[in-house]
C-alpha positions, 0 to 999 in steps of 0.5 A: 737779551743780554746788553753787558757792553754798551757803546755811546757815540757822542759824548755831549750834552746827552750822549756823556750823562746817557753813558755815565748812568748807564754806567752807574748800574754797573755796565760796561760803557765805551764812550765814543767822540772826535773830540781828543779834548772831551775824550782825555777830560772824561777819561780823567774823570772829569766833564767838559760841560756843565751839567749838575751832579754829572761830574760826580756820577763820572768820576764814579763810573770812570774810577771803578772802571765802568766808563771808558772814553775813546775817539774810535767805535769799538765792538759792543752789544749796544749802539747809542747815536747821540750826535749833532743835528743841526739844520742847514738853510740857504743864504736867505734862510729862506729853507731849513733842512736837516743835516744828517751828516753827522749821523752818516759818519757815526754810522759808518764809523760804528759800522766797522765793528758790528756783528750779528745780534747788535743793537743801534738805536739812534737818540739823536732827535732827527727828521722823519725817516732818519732812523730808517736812512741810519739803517741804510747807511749801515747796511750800505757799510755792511752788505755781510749783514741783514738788517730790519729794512731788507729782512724785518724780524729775521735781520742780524741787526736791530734798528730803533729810534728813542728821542731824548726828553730831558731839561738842561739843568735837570739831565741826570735825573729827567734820564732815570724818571722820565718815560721814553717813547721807543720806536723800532723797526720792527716790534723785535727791534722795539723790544730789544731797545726797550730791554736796554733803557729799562736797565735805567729807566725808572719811567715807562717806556713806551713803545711805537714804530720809529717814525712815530718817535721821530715825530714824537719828539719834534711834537713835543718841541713845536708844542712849546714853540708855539706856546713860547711864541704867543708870550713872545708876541704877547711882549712885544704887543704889550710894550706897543700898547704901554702895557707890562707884559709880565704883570698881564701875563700873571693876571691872566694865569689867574685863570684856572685854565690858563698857563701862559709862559714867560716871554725872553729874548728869543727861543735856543738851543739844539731842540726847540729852536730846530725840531720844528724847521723839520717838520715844516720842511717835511710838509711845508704847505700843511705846517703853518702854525709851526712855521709862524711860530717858529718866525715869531721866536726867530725874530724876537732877537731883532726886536730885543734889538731894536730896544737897545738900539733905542737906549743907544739913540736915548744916550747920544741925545744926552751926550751929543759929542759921544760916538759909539765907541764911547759908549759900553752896553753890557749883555748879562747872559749869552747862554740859551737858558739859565744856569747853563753853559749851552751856547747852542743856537742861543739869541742872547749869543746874537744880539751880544754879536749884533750889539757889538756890530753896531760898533759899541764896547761890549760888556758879556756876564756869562757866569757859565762859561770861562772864555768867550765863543770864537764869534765874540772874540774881538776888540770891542767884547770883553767877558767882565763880572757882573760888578764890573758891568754893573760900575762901567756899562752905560746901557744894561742889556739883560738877556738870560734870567741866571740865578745870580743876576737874579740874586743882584736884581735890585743893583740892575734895577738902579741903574738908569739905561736897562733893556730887560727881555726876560722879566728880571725887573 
């Protein structure tokens, strides 16, 4: 099998550092987004997002004219989805269903310009069956060709699913030494796939059907859901009894079988905080573990909530002519995780939105990001330093544990009014 041209369709968080290194081993790439912005910074051999050393793998694989941006599929002999897959759910959240309608437009859009001998291999982490309705969606589009659904190992196109497994922060490296599960629609399909991953790929890449990749990858991020969700109630438990949860939780990590993670302000980003919700919607009377974990890390920001609610009480006892449009509270951090610009489904994001609702000036120190997201933008928040939060805010609200709030721990730790949800104190 001979893959000289490989096409990435979604230039985000995994499609741009997907199309880069496959880049770097001297193949011909064509990255593919709706976004203009995106496609003329990556063409500039520039990136648009914060990723450590991808600005420098870019810039090579654009400059010796490997990577190539556009916003319209071109012909290729390899086809990576890599687009969003959000959930969506009723007005009462009550219900989580996928949204595949993205990849429904990648699919019909990248279907103009296939031809026999092609391979699509969705990455985009997606519900069961997803790859199998990718499939259709591209034989719906072109009836002149076969695909795995209708002729198996005979068909014109091969179909396959391989889930990104990668840390946020680590992303050019996780892609090279990681394993890859690689699911196909038939074992041709699978073999296919895995010839164009192993021009990367240091770790092993595992094969299996395309259902059980899916499934795969929603596993391994309920599995830490859950795990996330006992240290999150853990805290909030620990607070009730007048306990410090970070110190029981290092007591009991003493433990030689015992590893429980650190708890936050909550769980985000496009992975740990969705996957779940698509199992749970696939079999919701046999998902109740997954279920209650994900209402545990769902209703943490509520309850980091609750604490600056408290401080806000705690200040205007102290200052009984105060309103609350006297008083600052500053939110450090609003990105998903540490040392990312990845806004994602973040809880930080949300109590910053529900602080500022509760009719406070807003202080945000997100050292990631240059401007504040659209759902900030008002007249009581403003994007500050950390100086300038720490000399003017009232009540300290810590939410991400960034090295550089890690680094002035002690100047928050003076500070008199702090509500600290990931540990930093």
């Amino acid at each position: 099998m001979n893959f000289e041209t490989i096409s990435v369709i979604g230039l985000g968080y995994i499609g741009l550092p997907t199309a880069a290194v496959f880049a770097s081993r001297k193949k011909k790439v064509i990255g593919v987004d709706v976004n203009q912005h995106a496609v003329d910074t990556i063409n500039k051999g520039e990136i648009h997002i914060v990723e450590p050393e991808l600005d420098i793998v870019v810039h090579a694989a654009v400059t010796e004219g490997y990577l190539r941006a556009t916003t319209k599929p071109e012909p290729a002999d390899a086809f990576l989805v890599a687009v969003p897959t959000p959930f969506i759910h009723d007005a009462t959240g009550g219900t989580h269903k996928a949204d595949l309608s993205y990849i429904k437009s990648a699919s019909e859009s990248l279907a103009s310009v296939l031809k026999k001998g092609d391979l699509v291999v969705l990455e985009s982490t997606s519900p069961v069956g997803a790859t199998e309705q990718m499939a259709q969606w591209l034989a719906q589009a072109r009836p002149d060709l076969t695909f795995p659904q209708t002729h198996g190992e005979a068909s014109d196109i091969r179909i396959a699913h391989c889930p990104e497994r990668v840390l946020p922060g680590h992303v050019v490296r996780e892609l090279v030494e990681n394993d890859r599960v690689i699911g196909g629609m038939t074992p041709k399909c699978s073999e296919a796939a895995k010839a164009v991953y192993k021009i990367f790929v240091q770790g092993e890449c595992v094969i299996t059907n395309a259902r059980t990749a899916e499934m795969a990858k929603l596993t391994e991020n309920s599995s830490r859901d859950v795990s996330i969700a006992f240290a999150n109630e853990l805290s909030v438990i620990c607070a009730k009894l007048d306990i410090n949860v970070w110190e029981l939780i290092a007591l009991a990590n003493r433990h030689p079988r015992v590893n429980i993670l650190q708890p936050g302000a909550g769980v985000g980003g496009h992975c740990i905080a969705v996957d779940p919700w698509f199992i749970v919607d696939s079999c919701p009377e046999e998902a109740r573990l997954i279920r209650t974990a994900r209402e545990v890390n769902d209703g943490k920001p509520l309850w980091v909530l609750e604490q600056v609610r408290a401080k806000l009480e705690a200040y205007h006892q102290g200052h009984p002519g105060a309103t609350r449009a006297d008083i600052t509270v500053a939110c450090l951090g609003i990105a998903f995780k540490p040392d990312i610009d990845d806004l994602r489904e973040s809880p930080a994001l949300g109590i910053a939105e529900a602080v500022a609702e509760l009719g406070c000036q807003v202080q945000v120190v997100e050292p990631n990001i240059e401007a504040l997201p659209k759902r900030l933008q008002g007249g009581n928040v403003a994007l500050v330093s950390f100086d300038e939060a720490l000399t003017q805010a009232d009540v300290i609200c810590v939410l991400v544990k960034h090295k550089p709030f890690i680094e002035q721990a002690d100047a928050v730790r003076q500070k008199a009014s702090v509500v600290d949800a990931v540990g930093l104190l």
